[in-house]
C-alpha positions in Angstrom: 0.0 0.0 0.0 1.4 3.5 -0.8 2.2 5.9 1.3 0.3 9.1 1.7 0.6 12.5 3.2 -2.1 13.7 5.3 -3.4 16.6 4.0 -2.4 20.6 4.5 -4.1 22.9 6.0 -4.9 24.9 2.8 -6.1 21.5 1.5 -8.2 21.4 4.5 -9.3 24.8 4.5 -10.4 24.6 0.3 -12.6 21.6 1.3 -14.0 23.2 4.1 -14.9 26.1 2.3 -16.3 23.8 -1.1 -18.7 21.7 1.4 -20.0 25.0 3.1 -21.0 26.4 -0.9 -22.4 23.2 -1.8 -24.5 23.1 1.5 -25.1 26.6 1.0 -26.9 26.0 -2.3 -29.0 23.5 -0.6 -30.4 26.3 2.0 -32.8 27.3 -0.2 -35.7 25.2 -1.7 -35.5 25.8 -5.3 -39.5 25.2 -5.6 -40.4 28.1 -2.7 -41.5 31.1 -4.3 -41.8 33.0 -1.2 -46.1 32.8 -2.1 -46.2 35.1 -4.8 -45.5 32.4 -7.8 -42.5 34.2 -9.0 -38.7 33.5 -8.3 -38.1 33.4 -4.7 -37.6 36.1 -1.9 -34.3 37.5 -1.8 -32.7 39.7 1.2 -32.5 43.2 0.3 -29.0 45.2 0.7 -28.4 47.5 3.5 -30.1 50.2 3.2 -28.5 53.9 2.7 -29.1 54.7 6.4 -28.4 51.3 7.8 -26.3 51.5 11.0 -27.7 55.6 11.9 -30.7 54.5 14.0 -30.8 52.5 16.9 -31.3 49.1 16.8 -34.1 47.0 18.9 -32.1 43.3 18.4 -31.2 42.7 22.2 -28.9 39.6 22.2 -29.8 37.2 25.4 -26.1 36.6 26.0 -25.0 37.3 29.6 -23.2 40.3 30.3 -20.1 38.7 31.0 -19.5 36.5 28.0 -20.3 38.9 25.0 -17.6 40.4 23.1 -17.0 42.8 20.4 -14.1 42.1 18.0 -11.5 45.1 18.0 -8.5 45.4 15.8 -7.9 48.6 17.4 -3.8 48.5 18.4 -3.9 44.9 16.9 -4.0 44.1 13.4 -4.9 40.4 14.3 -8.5 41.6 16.2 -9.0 40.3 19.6 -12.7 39.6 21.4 -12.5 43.1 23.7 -15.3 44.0 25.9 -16.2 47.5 27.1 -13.5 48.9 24.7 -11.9 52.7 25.1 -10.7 52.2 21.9 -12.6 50.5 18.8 -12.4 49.9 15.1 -16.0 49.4 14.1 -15.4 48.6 11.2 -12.4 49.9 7.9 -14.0 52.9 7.7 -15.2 53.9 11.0 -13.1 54.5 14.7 -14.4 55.4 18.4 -12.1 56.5 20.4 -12.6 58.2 24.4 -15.5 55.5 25.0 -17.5 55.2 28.1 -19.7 52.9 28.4 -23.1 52.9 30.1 -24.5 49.4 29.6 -23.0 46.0 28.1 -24.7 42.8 27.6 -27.7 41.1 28.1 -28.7 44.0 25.8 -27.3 46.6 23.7 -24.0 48.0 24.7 -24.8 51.9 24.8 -21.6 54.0 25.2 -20.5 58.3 24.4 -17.4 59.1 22.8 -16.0 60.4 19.6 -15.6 59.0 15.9 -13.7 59.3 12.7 -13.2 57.3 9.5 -11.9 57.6 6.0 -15.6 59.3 5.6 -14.6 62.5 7.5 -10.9 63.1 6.5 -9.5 65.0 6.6 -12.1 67.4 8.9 -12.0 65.0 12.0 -8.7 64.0 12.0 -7.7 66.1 14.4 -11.1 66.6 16.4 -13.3 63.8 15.8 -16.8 64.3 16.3 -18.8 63.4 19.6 -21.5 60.8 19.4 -23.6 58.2 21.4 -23.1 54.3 20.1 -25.1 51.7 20.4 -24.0 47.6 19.9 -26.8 45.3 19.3 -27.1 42.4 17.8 -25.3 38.6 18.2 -23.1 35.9 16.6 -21.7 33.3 18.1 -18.3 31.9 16.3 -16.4 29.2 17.8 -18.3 29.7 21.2 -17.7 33.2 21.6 -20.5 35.7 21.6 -19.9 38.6 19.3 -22.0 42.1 18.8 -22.5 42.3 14.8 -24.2 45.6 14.6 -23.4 49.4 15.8 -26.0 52.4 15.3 -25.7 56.1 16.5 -28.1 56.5 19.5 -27.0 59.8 18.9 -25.6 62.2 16.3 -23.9 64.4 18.5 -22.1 67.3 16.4 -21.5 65.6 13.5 -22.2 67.7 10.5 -25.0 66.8 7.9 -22.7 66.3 4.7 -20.4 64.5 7.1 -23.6 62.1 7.9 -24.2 61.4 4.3 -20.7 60.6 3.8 -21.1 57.7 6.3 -24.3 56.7 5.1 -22.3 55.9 1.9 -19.5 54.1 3.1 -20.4 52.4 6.5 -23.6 49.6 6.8 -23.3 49.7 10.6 -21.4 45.9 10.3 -19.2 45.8 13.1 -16.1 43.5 11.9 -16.4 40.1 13.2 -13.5 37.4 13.1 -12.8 35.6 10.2 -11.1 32.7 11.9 -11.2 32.1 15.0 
């Protein structure tokens, strides 16, 4: 019998990712026409002001054990909870948070924020705001907030809002591999 290597990582990895599609395509029955007799329901995208108004989703994790992926001082991301610092997202940074509630909720917190949407206007004095975390996935055990939305618009100019709009979906960044 010939020998054999087992396989790499990578080759782990590609057929990993080729059973998850191939399920994928199963998720949906072909035949459901979401009632209407045409071709079945599919999820809108965000919309333009997704992420600007707060969101209702309270996750039931306890307070404790729920986590908010940062990359903020850390390429790699770590799970961080009750952050002073936090990359929302590639576009979007708090900074100076304090936070008022986390968990077994929405996390609602004050501070300021910048992005790539602002620049170069807030680089230097970003713009005060209330933030609000809602929403849960759990990857590889670990209870992660998904979405943020401004519970307040503090002094952030209109034009500057719009830019946002544009560019942010109010995704926080979750891990890709945990």
């Amino acid at each position: 019998m010939p020998a054999t290597c087992p396989p790499s990582a990578a080759a782990r990895a590609s057929a990993a990712l080729c059973a998850l599609a191939l399920l994928g395509g199963c998720a949906q029955n072909p035949e459901d026409t979401g009632g209407r007799g045409g071709a079945p329901e599919v999820e809108p995208p965000p919309s333009a002001t997704a992420g600007m108004d707060p969101r209702s989703a309270d996750p039931t994790v306890e307070p404790g054990t729920i986590f908010v992926f940062n990359t903020h001082g850390n390429e790699q991301g770590e799970a961080d909870q009750r952050p002073k610092n936090l990359v929302a997202s590639p576009s979007t940074t708090f900074t100076g948070l304090e936070w008022a509630g986390w968990g077994g909720g929405p996390a609602l917190g004050t501070g300021q924020v910048q992005g790539t949407w602002c620049l170069p206007d807030c680089q230097d004095e970003p713009f005060a705001v209330s933030v609000e975390l809602s929403g849960t996935e759990t990857i590889d055990g670990t209870a992660f907030y998904t979405d943020y939305s401004f519970a307040g618009m503090g002094d952030i100019p209109e034009e500057m809002r719009g830019r946002l709009r544009d560019v942010d979906s109010g995704r926080l960044t979750l891990p890709s591999a945990w």
